[in-house]
C-alpha positions, 0 to 999 in steps of 0.5 A: 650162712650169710656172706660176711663184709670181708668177703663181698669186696673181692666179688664186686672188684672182680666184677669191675674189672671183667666190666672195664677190659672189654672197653679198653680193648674196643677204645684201643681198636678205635684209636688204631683205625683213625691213626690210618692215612688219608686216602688220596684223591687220584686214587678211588678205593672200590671194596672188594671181597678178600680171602676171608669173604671180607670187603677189602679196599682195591686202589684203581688208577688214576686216568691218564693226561691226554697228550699236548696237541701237535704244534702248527707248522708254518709252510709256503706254497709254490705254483708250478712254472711253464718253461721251454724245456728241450727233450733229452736223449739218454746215451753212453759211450766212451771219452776217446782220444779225438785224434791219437798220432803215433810216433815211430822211427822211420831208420831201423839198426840203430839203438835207443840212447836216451828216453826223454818223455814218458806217458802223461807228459804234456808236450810241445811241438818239436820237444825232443821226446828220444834218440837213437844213437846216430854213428852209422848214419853220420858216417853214411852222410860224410859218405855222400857228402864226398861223393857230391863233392866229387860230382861236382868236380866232374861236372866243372870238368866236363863243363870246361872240356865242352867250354873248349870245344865249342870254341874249336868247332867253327875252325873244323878242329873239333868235330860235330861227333866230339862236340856232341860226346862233350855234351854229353859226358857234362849232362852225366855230369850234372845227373851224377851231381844230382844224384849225389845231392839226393844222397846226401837229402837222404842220409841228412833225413836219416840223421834228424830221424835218430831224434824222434820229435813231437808232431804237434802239442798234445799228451804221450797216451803210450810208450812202448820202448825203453833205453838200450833196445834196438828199434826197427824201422816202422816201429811204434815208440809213443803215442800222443793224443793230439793238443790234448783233446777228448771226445765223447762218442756216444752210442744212439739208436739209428732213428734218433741219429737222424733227429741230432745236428751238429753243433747241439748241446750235451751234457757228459756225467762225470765220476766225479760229480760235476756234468761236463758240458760238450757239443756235437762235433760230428755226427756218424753217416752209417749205422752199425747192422748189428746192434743198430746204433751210431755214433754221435761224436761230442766235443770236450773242454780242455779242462774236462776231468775225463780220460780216454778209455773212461765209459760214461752216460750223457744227455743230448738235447733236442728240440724245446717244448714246454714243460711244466716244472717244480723245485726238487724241494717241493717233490717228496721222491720215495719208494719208487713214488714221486708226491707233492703236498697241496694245502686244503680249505680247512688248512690240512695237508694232502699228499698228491702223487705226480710223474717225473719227466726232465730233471734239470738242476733243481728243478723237475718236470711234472708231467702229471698229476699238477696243473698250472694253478695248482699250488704245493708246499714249496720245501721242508716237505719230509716230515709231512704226512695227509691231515696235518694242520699247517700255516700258510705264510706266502705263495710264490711261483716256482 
């Protein structure tokens, strides 16, 4: 039996409809796939395998920016300079007093009433420094202040009795043996008077020894009494470093001893920083047997913040000779290693290493590795190092 009207229609719709969804499906995947992002141009996609055997895009980056070339530095360059230079001796020592009095009492018994100065004072000569207490000794001296006053009074009489007898003795009543025995008692007399003088010289001293007085300008380096004690005679009380003078005595091997004069510069390194310049003064005439050494005594300024006891190094100069010589800012000093830096034809830097002698102020000594024509950096040289280019902007000698 044939399919009627009616029943053919759904068939062909059905149809249709199984015809158009797979064309919406693939329409649909097209519209996604071109709704995806560009892919940028520094990034390259290179297809790899994914976990289905698939290729998947793999993003790669980008190559690097190569670094800003380091800029030129710009540089002066120094020649080495020839001076006359002395040769230096290396030496330590000891700052002592140059010359250090002590000051004692020359009575014993009597006590210390009163200490005027102390240690560090800075004295003048005949500034009262102490006193004892001087009772006894002005007792003693009103004591042979009578006994001269009573020689005196002998002398006049003897000297009268003798005045009478010689003007008796031409008419026989004095005789020769009694002008003789007048003589005689007035020379007692007169030895009685002196003796009586010199008492009197001695208890004076003793009274101007209870005040004890600065020899001479100077310090007070000790003092090793105090008010109250009762002092011995001979006894040491103070001590004073004489016009305020310092030496350095340095100690030098004996064959170098022979080489140094008197009157030759020195160079004394201070704690505090600054050199103290001095002059030799003296120079020791024996070696010391044992550690083979002698002293070489150096004069210091007044105004040298030095003090006795103090152990310091110092330089002595000696004869001149040349020397080739650097500012300190052209010598790299580092690890132990001394380098200059030399600029070659193509305007690259080159480290070259030099040997140091003599140092004086800012300047250096090479004694090798440079010439007189060779030309260094001149300053600024920390940052350096072999092949870097530079700009040579003057030359100049050192």
């Amino acid at each position: 039996m044939l399919p009627t009207a009616k029943t053919q229609r759904p068939r062909d719709a059905s149809i249709a409809i199984a015809l158009i969804l797979p064309l919406a499906f693939f329409l649909c995947v097209s519209t996604s796939s071109s709704a995806e992002p560009p892919v940028s141009p520094s990034r390259t996609t290179v297809p790899q395998k994914n976990t289905k055997g698939q290729d998947a895009p793999i993003t790669a980056p980008a190559p690097q920016a190569a670094p800003p070339a380091r800029p030129v530095r710009s540089v002066s360059l120094v020649t080495p300079k020839t001076e006359m230079w002395p040769d230096q001796i290396e030496a330590n020592g000891n700052v002592m007093p140059w010359q250090e009095t002590r000051i004692g009492t020359e009575i014993g018994g009597l006590r210390l009433v009163s200490v005027l100065a102390n240690v560090g004072d800075v004295v003048k000569k005949g500034e009262v420094l102490a006193r004892l207490n001087p009772t006894t000794v002005e007792i003693d001296l009103e004591s042979a202040n009578a006994q001269l006053m009573e020689a005196q009074a002998a002398l006049g009489q003897a000297a009268a009795t003798l005045e009478r007898a010689k003007r008796l003795a031409p008419s026989g009543g004095v005789s020769k043996q009694e002008l003789t025995l007048y003589e005689t008692q007035k020379q007692t007399a007169e030895a009685r008077l002196s003796a009586a003088r010199a008492q009197v010289k001695t208890q004076q001293l003793r009274l101007d020894s209870a005040t004890l007085v600065a020899p001479d300008d100077g310090v007070i380096s000790s003092r090793s009494v105090a008010e109250g004690a009762i002092v011995q005679a001979g006894s040491e009380l103070f001590r004073l470093i004489r016009q305020g003078r310092l030496e350095w005595r340095a100690e030098v091997n004996g064959e170098t001893l022979l080489k140094l004069s008197v009157g030759q510069e020195v160079s004394v390194k201070s704690p505090l920083g600054p050199e103290v310049k001095g002059r030799v003064r003296q120079i020791s005439p024996t070696i010391d047997l044992t550690t083979r050494n002698g002293l070489v005594y150096v004069d210091l300024p007044l105004d040298a913040n030095l003090k006795a006891g103090l152990y310091v190094s110092g330089t002595l100069a000696m004869s001149k000779r040349k020397a080739l010589i650097l500012p300190s800012s052209a010598v790299l000093h580092e690890g132990g290693l001394h380098h200059v830096f030399q600029v070659n034809t193509d305007n690259k830097v080159e480290a070259v290493e030099v040997q140091i002698g003599r140092v004086k102020g800012d300047r250096e000594e090479i004694t090798s590795g440079l010439d007189g024509r060779s030309q260094v950096i001149a300053k600024d040289i920390e940052f350096l190092k072999t092949g870097d280019s530079v700009n040579v902007q003057e030359a100049h000698e050192g």
